[in-house]
C-alpha positions as CSV (number, residue, x, y, z in Angstrom):
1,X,7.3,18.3,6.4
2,X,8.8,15.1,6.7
3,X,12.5,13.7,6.2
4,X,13.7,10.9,4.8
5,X,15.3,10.0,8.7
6,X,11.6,10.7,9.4
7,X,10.1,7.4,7.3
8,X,13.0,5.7,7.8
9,X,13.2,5.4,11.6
10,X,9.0,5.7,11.8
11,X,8.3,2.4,13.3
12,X,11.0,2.4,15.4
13,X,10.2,5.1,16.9
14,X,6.7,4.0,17.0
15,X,7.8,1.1,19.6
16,X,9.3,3.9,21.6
17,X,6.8,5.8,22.6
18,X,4.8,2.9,23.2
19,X,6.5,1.9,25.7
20,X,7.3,5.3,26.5
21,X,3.3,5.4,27.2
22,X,2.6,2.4,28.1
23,X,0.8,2.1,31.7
24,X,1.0,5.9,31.7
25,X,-2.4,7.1,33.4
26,X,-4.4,9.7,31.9
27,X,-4.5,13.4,34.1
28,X,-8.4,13.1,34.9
29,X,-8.2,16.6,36.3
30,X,-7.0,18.1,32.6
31,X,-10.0,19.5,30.7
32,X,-14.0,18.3,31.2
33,X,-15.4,15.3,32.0
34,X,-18.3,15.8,29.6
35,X,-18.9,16.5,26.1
36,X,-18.9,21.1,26.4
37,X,-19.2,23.6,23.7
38,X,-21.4,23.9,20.5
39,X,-21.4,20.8,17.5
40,X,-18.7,21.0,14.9
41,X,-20.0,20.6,11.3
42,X,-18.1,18.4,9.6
43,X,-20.0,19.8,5.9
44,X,-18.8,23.0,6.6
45,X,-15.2,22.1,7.1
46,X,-15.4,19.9,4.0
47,X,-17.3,22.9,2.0
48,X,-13.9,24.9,3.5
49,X,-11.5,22.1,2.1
50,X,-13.5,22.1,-1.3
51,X,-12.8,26.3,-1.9
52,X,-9.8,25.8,-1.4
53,X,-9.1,23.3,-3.6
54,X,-11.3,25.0,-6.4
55,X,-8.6,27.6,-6.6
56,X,-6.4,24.8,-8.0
57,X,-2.5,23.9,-6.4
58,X,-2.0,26.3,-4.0
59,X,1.6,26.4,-4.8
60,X,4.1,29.1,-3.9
61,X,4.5,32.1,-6.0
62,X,1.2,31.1,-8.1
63,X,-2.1,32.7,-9.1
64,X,-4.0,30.2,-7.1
65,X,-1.6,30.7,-3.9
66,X,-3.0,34.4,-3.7
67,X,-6.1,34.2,-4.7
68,X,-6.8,31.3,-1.9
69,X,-4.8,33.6,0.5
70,X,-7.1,36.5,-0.1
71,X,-10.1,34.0,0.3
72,X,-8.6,33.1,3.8
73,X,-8.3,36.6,4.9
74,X,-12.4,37.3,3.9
75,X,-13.1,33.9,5.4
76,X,-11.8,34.6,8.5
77,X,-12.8,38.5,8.3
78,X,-16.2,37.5,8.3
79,X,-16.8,35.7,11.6
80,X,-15.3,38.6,13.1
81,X,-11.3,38.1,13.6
82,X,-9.0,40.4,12.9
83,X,-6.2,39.8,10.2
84,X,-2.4,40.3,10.3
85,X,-0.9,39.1,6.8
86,X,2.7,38.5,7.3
87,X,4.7,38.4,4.0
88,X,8.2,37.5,3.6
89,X,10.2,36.5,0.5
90,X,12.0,33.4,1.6
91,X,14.2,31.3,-0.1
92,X,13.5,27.6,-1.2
93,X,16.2,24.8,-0.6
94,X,17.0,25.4,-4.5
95,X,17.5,29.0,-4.5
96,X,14.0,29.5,-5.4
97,X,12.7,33.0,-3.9
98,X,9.3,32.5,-2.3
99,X,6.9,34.8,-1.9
100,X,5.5,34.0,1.7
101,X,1.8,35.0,3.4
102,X,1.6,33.9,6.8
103,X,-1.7,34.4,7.6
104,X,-2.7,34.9,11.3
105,X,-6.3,35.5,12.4
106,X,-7.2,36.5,16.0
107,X,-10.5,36.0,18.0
108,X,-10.7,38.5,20.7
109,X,-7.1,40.4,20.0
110,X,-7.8,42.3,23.6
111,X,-7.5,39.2,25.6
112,X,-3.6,38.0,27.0
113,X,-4.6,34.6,27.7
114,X,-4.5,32.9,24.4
115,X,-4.7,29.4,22.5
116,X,-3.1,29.1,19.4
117,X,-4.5,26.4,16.8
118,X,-2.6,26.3,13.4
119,X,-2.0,24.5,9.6
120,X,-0.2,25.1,6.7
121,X,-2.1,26.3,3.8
122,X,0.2,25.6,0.9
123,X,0.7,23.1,-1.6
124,X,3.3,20.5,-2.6
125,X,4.6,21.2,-5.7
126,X,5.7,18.5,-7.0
127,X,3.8,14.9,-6.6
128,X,7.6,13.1,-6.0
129,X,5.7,10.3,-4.0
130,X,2.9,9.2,-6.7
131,X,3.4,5.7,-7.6
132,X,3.9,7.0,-11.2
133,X,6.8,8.5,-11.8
134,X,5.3,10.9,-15.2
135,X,3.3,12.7,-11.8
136,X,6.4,13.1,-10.0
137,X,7.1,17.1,-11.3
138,X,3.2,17.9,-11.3
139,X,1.6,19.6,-8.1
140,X,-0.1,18.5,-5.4
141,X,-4.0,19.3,-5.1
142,X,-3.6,18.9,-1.5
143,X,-6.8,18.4,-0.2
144,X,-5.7,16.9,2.8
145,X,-1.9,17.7,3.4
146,X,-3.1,21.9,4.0
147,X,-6.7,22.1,3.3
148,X,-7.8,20.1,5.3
149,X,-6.2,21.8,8.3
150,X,-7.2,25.0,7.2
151,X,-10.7,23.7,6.7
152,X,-10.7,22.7,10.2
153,X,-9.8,26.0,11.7
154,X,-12.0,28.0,9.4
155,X,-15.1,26.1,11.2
156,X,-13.6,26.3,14.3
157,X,-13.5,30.2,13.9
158,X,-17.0,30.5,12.9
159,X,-18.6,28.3,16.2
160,X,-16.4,30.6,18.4
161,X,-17.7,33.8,16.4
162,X,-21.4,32.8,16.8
163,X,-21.0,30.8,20.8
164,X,-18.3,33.1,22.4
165,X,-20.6,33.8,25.0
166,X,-20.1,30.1,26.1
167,X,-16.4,30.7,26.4
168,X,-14.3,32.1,28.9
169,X,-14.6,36.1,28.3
170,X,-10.7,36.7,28.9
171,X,-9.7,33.8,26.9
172,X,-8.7,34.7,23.2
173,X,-7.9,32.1,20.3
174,X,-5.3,32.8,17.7
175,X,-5.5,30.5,14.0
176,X,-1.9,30.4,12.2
177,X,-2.2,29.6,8.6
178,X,1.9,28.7,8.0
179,X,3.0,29.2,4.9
180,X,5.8,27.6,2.5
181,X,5.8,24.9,5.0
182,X,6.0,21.9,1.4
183,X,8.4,23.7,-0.3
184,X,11.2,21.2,1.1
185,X,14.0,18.5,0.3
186,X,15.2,15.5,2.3
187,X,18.3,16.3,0.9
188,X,18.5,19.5,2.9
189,X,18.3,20.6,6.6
190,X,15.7,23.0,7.6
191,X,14.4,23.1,4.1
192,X,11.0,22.7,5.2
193,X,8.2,24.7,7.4
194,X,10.0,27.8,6.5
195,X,6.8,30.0,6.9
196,X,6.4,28.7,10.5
197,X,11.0,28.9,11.1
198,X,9.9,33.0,9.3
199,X,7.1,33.7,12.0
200,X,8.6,31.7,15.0
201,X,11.8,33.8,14.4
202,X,9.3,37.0,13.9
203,X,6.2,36.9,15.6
204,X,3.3,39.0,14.7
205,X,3.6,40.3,18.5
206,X,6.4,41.4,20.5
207,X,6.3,38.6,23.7
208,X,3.7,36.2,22.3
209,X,3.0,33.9,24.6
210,X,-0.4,31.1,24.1
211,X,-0.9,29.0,26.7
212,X,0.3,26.3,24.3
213,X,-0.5,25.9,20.3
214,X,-1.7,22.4,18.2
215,X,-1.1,22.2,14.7
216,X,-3.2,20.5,12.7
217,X,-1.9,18.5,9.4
218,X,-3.4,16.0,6.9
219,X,-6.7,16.2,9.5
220,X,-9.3,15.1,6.5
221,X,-8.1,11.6,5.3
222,X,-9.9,8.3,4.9
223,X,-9.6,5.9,7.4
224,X,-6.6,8.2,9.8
225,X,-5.9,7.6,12.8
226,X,-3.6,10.0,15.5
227,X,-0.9,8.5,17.1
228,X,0.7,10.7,19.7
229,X,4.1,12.5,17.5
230,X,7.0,12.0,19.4
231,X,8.5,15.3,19.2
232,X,5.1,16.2,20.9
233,X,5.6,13.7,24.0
234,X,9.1,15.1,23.9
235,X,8.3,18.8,23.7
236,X,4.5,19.3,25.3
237,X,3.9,16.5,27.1
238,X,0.7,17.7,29.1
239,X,-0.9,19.3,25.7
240,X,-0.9,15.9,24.2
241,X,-2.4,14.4,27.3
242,X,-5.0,17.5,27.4
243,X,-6.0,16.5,23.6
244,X,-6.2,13.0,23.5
245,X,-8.2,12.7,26.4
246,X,-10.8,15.2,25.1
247,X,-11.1,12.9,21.8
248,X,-12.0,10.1,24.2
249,X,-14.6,12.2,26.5
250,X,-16.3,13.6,22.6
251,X,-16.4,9.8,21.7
252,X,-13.6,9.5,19.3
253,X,-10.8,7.8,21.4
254,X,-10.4,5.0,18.7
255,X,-9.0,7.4,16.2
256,X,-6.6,9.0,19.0
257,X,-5.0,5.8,20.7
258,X,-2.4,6.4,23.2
259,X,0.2,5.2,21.2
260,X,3.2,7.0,19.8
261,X,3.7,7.0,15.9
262,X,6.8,8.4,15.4
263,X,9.0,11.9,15.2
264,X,7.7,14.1,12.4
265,X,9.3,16.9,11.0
266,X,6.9,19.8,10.8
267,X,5.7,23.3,11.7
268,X,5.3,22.5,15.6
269,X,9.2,22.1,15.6
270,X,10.5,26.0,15.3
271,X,7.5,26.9,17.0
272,X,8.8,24.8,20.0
273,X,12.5,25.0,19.5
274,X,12.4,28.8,18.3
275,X,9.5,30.7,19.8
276,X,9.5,28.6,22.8
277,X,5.8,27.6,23.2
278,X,4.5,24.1,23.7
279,X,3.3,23.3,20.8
280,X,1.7,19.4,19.7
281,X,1.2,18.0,15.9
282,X,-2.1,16.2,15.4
283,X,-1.1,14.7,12.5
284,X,-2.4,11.4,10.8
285,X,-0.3,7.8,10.8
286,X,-0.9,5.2,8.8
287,X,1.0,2.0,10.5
288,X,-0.1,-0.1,8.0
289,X,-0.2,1.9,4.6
290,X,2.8,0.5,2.5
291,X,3.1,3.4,0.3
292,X,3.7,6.4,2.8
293,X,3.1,6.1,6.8
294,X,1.5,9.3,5.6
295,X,-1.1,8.0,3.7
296,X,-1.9,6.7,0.6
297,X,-2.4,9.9,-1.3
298,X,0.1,12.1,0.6
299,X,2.5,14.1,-1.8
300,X,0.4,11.8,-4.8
301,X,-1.9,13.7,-7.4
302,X,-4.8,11.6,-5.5
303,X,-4.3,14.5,-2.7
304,X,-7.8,15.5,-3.3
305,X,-11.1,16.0,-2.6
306,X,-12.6,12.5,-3.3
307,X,-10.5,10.9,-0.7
308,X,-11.8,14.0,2.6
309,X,-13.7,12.2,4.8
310,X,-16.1,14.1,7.0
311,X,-15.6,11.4,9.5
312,X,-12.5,12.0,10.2
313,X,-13.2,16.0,10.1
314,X,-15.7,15.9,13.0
315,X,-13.3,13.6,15.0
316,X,-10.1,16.4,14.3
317,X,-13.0,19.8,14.9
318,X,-15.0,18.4,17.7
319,X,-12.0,17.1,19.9
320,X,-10.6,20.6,19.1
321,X,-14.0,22.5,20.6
322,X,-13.7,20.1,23.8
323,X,-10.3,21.3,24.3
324,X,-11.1,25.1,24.0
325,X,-14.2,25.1,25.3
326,X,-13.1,23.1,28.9
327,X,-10.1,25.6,29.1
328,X,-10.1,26.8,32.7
């Protein structure tokens, strides 16, 4: 997901946005006031992230990768949703052939009014940013850069199977698990995300159009914070407004200042610049971390389950029902 033009200009951007934001007011009249919809349990996302992870590096073209993608479907099947599976042999930035699954999972199918929440599911392959250089051609567990976003929408589809009478009857949610999105290269443009470029290029319905879509990515680390992605302000200025507020109005406002932290190459960018829906990356920033702005463990072999913090999964699910559950 990220470039090198990414980390490099990071902090400048950073200052940007800030003052991009700064004395900007926040739209009182987006979303509710109070705290709505049902309690998002942090244990079961983590539990999610953990399955996952049990299946081993969910990298492309692997045992693991289908086996976890099967999982997904039942997961998913379970509350209810219906499944599309959306395969595609694509081809990596070194000629690679990957054998894609775009999973996409829909609560209440019927309904034209739609949300659209999304992650990618798959793992790095190599751990080229571990601080030892003997990890750099071993995978990535990837606890937090895919499970954890993964994790996150699992839960979320299981409060809306068991609460959609609290939501808005015509009002349908759609959960995007992009695929191949880590199989990338600085050294190559457009070498990332190339499940989401797939599906934004072919969506699973003719005319899809959600009211807007958030992706979710590296939503489970310790100690992250969600600075406001630039491409985000840039692209889908009102959804990022809509979000952050609702993180303030569920109590966790501190891990979403209004501050901008940088332009981040990811999955929201073909389905903005492709499929042409407003779509915002809540994504974590670490302004202070000196090995990655990413995070300490990101594309590291210490991309795992000992370093998910349930914290930070409550803040990421429960600012995520606010928003769903105050739609209008």
């Amino acid at each position: 997901m990220r470039s090198i033009y990414t980390t490099i200009i990071l902090a400048i951007m950073t200052i940007v946005a800030m003052v991009g934001c700064k004395g900007q007011k926040q739209n009182l009249k987006d979303g509710a006031a109070e705290p709505v919809g049902p309690a998002f349990s942090a244990d079961s996302a983590y539990s999610f992230c953990q399955r996952q992870c049990d299946f081993g590096p969910r990298t492309m073209n692997s045992e693991a990768h289908e086996q976890c993608a099967q999982w997904i479907v039942s997961q998913f099947q379970s509350y209810g949703l219906e499944v599309i599976e959306q395969r595609a042999t694509l081809k990596g930035f070194d000629g690679t052939p990957l054998l894609s699954n775009n999973i996409i999972a829909q609560f209440r199918p019927a309904c034209t009014d739609r949300l659209m929440i999304c992650a990618h599911w798959d793992s790095r392959p190599w751990a080229d940013n571990d601080p030892d250089e003997a990890n750099h051609t071993k995978p990535v567990m990837a606890a937090n850069d895919g499970a954890s976003g993964v994790g996150v929408m699992l839960e979320l589809a299981r409060l809306l199977s068991a609460a959609d009478t609290t939501l808005r009857s015509d009002l349908g949610v759609d959960f995007i698990c992009f695929d191949a999105e880590d199989w990338g290269s600085d050294n190559v443009a457009d070498s990332w995300a190339l499940g989401a470029q797939y599906w934004a290029a072919h969506p699973h319905r003719e005319g899809y159009r959600p009211r807007y879509g958030i992706l979710l990515d590296m939503v489970g680390g310790q100690g992250a914070t969600f600075y406001q992605e630039g491409f985000s302000l840039m692209k889908a200025r009102q959804v990022v407004d809509r979000v952050w507020r609702a993180a303030q109005v569920v109590g966790y406002g501190s891990m979403f200042p209004q501050q901008g932290g940088g332009y981040i190459t990811d999955d929201h960018g073909p389905v903005n610049d492709v499929a042409n829906i407003p779509c915002i990356d809540i994504i974590a920033y670490y302004p202070y971390c000196e090995q990655s702005n990413f995070g300490p463990t990101w594309h590291t072999v210490d991309d795992t389950m000992e370093h998910i913090d349930r914290n930070t999964l409550k803040a990421v699910g429960q600012t995520l029902v606010q928003v769903i559950f105050s739609e209008k």
